[in-house]
LUMTOR-863591 format. One line per field, with one value per atom (N, C-alpha, C): residue number from 0; residue in three letters; x, y, z; atom name. Coordinates in steps of 0.001 Angstrom, whole numbers, plus 500000, padded with zeros to 6 digits. Example, Ala and Ser with C-alpha at 12.3 -4.5 7.8 and 13.67 -1.06 7.14 Angstrom:
LUMTOR-863591
num [0,0,0,1,1,1]
residu [ALA,ALA,ALA,SER,SER,SER]
east [513190,512300,513200,512850,513670,512900]
north [494310,495500,496700,497750,498940,500030]
up [507800,507800,507800,507080,507140,507870]
atome [N,CA,C,N,CA,C]
//
This chain:
LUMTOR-863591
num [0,0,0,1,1,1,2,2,2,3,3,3,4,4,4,5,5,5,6,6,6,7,7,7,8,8,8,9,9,9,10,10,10,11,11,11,12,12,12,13,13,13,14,14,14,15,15,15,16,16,16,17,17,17,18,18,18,19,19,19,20,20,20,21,21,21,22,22,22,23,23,23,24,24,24,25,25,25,26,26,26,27,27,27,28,28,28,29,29,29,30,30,30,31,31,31,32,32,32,33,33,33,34,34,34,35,35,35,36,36,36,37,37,37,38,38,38,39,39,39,40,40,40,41,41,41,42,42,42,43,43,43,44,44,44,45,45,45,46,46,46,47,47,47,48,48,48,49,49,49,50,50,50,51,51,51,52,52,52,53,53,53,54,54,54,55,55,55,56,56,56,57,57,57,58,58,58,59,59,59,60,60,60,61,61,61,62,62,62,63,63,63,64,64,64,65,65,65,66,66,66,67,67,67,68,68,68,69,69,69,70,70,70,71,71,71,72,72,72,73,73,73,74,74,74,75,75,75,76,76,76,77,77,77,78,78,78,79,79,79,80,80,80,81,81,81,82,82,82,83,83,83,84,84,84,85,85,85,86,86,86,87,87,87,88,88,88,89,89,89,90,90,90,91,91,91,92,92,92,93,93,93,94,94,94,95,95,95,96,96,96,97,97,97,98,98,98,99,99,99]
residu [UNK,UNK,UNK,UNK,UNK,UNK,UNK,UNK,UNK,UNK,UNK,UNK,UNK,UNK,UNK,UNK,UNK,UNK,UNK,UNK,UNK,UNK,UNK,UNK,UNK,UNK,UNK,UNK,UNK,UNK,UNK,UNK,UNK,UNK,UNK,UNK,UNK,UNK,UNK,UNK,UNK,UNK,UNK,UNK,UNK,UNK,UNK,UNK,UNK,UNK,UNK,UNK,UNK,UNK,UNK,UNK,UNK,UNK,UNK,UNK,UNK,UNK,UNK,UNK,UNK,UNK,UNK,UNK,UNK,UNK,UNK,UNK,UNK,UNK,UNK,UNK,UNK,UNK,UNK,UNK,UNK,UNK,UNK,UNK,UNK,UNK,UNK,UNK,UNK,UNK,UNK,UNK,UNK,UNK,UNK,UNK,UNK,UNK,UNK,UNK,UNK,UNK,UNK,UNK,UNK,UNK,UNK,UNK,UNK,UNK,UNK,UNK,UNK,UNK,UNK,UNK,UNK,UNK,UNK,UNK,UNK,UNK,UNK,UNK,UNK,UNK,UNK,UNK,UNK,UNK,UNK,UNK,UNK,UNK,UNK,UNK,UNK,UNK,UNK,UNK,UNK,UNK,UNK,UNK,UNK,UNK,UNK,UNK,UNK,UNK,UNK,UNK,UNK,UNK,UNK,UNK,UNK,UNK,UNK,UNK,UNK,UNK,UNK,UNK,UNK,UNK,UNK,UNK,UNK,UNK,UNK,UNK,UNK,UNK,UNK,UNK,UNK,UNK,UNK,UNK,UNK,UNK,UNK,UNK,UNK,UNK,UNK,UNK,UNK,UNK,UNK,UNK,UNK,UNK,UNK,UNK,UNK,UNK,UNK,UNK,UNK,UNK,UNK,UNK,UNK,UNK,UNK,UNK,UNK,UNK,UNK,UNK,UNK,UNK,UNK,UNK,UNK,UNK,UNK,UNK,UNK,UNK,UNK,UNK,UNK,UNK,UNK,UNK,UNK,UNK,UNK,UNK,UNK,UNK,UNK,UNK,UNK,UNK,UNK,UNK,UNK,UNK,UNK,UNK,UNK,UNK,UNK,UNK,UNK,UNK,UNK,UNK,UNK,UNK,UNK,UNK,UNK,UNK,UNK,UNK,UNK,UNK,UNK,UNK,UNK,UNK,UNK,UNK,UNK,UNK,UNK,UNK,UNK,UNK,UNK,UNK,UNK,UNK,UNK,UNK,UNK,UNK,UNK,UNK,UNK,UNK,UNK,UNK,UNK,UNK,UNK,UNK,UNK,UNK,UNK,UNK,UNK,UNK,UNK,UNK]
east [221898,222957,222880,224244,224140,225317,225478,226149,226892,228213,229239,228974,229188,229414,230401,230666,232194,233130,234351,235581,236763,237518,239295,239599,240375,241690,242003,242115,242843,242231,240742,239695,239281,239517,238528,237639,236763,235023,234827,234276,233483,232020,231820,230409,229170,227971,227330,225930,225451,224079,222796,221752,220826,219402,218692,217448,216373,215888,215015,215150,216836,216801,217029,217417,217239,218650,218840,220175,220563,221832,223176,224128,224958,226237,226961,228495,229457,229738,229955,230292,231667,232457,233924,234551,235398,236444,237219,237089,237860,239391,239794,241347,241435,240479,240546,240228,240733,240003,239198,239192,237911,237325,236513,235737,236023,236288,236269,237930,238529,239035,238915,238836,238553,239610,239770,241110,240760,241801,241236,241805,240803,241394,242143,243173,244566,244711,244857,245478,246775,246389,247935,248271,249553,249856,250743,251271,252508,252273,252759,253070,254481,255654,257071,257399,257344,257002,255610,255449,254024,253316,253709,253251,253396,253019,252858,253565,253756,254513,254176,253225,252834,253882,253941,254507,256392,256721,257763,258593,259495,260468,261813,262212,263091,262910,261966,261552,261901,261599,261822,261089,261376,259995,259571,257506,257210,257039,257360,257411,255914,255464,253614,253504,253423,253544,252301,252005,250421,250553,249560,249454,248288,247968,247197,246922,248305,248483,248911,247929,248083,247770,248797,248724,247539,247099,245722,246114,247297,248028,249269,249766,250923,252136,252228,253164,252563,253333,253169,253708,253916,254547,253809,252106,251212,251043,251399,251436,251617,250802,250428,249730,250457,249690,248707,248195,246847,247081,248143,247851,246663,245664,244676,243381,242125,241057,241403,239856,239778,239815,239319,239134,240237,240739,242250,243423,243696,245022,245715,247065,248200,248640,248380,249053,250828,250959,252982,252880,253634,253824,254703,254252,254855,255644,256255,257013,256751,256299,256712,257688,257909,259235,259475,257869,257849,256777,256393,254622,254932,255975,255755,255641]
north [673359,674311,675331,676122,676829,678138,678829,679974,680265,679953,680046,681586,681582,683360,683879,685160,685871,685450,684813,685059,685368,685685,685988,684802,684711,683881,683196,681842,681317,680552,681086,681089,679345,677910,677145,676958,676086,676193,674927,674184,672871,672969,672375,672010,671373,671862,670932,670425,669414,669236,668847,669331,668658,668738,667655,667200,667815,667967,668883,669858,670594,671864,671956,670573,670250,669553,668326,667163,667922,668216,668592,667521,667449,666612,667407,666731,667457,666569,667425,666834,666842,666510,666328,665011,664807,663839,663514,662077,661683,661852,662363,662501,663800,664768,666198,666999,668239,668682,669383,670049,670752,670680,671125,670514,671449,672256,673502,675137,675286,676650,677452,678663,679748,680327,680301,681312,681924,682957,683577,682792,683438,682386,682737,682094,682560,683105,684233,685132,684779,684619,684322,686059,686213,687578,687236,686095,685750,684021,683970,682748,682434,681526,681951,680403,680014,680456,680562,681162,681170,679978,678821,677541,676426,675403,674228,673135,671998,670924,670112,670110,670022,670499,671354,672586,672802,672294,672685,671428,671613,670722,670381,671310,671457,670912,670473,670328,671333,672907,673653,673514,674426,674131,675624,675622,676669,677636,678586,679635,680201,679527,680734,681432,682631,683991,684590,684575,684838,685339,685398,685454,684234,684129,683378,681635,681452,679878,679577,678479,677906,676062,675696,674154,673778,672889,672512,671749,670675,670044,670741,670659,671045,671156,670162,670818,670634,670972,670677,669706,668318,667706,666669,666537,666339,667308,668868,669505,669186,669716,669262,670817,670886,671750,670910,671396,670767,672085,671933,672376,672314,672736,672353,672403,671446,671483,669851,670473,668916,667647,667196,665989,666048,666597,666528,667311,668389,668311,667529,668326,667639,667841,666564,667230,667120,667741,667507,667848,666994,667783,668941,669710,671187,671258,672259,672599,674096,674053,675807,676040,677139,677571,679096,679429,680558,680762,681121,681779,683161,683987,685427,686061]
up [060966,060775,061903,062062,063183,062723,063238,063551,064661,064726,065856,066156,067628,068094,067960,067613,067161,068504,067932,069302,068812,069053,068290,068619,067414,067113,067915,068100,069225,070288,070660,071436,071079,072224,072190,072266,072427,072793,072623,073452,073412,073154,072617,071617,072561,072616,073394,072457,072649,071789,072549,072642,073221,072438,072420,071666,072336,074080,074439,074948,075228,075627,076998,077511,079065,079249,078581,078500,077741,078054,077303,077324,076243,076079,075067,075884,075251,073811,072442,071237,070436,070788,070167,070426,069089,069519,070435,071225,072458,072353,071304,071495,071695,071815,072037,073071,073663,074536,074407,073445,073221,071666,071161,070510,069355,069028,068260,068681,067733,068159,066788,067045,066174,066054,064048,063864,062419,062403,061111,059919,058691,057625,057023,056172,055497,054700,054291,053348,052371,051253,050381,050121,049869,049107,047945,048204,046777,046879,045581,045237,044244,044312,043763,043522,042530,040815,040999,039866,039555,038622,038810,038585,039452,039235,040163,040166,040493,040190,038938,038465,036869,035656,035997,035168,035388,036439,037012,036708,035266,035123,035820,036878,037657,038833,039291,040407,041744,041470,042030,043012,044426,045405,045341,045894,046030,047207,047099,048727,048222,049438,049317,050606,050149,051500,051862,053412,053140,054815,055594,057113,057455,058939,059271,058877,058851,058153,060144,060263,061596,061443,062520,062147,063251,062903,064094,065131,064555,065486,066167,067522,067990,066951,065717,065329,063203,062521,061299,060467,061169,060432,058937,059042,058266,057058,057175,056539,054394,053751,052770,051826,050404,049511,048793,048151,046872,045923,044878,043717,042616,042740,041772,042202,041313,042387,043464,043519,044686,044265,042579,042247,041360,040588,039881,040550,041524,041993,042223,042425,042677,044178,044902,046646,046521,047272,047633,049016,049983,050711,050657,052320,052658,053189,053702,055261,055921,056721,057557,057472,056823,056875,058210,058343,059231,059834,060757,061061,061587,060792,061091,059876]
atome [N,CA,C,N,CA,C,N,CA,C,N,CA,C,N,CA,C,N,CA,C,N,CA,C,N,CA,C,N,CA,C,N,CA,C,N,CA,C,N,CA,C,N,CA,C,N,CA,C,N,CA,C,N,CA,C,N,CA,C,N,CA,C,N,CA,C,N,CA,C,N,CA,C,N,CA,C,N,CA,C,N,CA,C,N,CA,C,N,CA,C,N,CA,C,N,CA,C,N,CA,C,N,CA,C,N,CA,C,N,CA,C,N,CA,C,N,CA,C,N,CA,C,N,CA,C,N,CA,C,N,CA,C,N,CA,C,N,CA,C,N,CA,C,N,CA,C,N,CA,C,N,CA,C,N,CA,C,N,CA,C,N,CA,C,N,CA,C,N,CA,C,N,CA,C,N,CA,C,N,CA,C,N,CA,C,N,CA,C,N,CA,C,N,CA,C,N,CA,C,N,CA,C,N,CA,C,N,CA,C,N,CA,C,N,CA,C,N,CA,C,N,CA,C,N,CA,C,N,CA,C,N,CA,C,N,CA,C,N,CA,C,N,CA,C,N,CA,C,N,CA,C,N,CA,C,N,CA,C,N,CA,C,N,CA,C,N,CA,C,N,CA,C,N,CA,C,N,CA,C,N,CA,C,N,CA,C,N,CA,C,N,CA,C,N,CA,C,N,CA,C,N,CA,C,N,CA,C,N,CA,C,N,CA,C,N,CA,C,N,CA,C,N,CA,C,N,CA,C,N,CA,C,N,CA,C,N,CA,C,N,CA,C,N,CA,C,N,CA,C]
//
C-alpha cells in the first residue's frame, strides 16, 4: 500500500514500480497515457424524487445534483447510476445533463 502525494484536480501522474530501488518501470494500461489523474470526490446535495427505480411506478427519471462528478473517459457515454448496495442494487443507466 502506498499514499499518493497531494495534487489538484486534474493533475496526471504516471506510476512507476521498482523491486530494488534502482529499475524503474512505468505501470499503467497500454491504452493510456498516463497511469493515474487526481480529482476531487463527488458531493451529492439533492436527490429528485426521493426514491429509486424500485419504487418509482411512473418510470420517472432521477436528477442528482452534486459538484465534482467527472467522466474518466473523454466523454460520458458508459455513464451508469447504482441505486442500492453493491450486491443487490439496481443499475440504470445515466446521462450528464451538466458539469456546472
Amino acid at each position: 500500500m502506498w499514499h499518493t502525494p497531494a495534487a489538484s484536480s486534474g493533475t496526471q501522474a504516471n506510476i512507476q514500480l521498482s523491486f530494488n530501488g534502482k529499475n524503474w518501470q512505468d505501470v499503467r494500461l497500454p491504452t493510456r497515457e498516463v497511469a493515474y489523474t487526481y480529482y476531487n470526490a463527488p458531493a451529492l446535495t439533492s436527490i429528485e424524487p426521493h426514491f429509486g427505480p424500485v419504487k418509482n411506478p411512473q418510470g420517472r427519471s432521477s436528477i442528482i445534483t452534486g459538484k465534482n462528478f467527472m467522466c474518466l473517459e473523454k466523454n460520458c457515454d458508459n455513464l451508469v447510476v447504482r441505486f442500492g448496495g453493491e450486491k443487490n442494487g439496481t443499475i440504470v443507466a445515466g446521462e450528464l445533463l451538466s458539469d456546472t
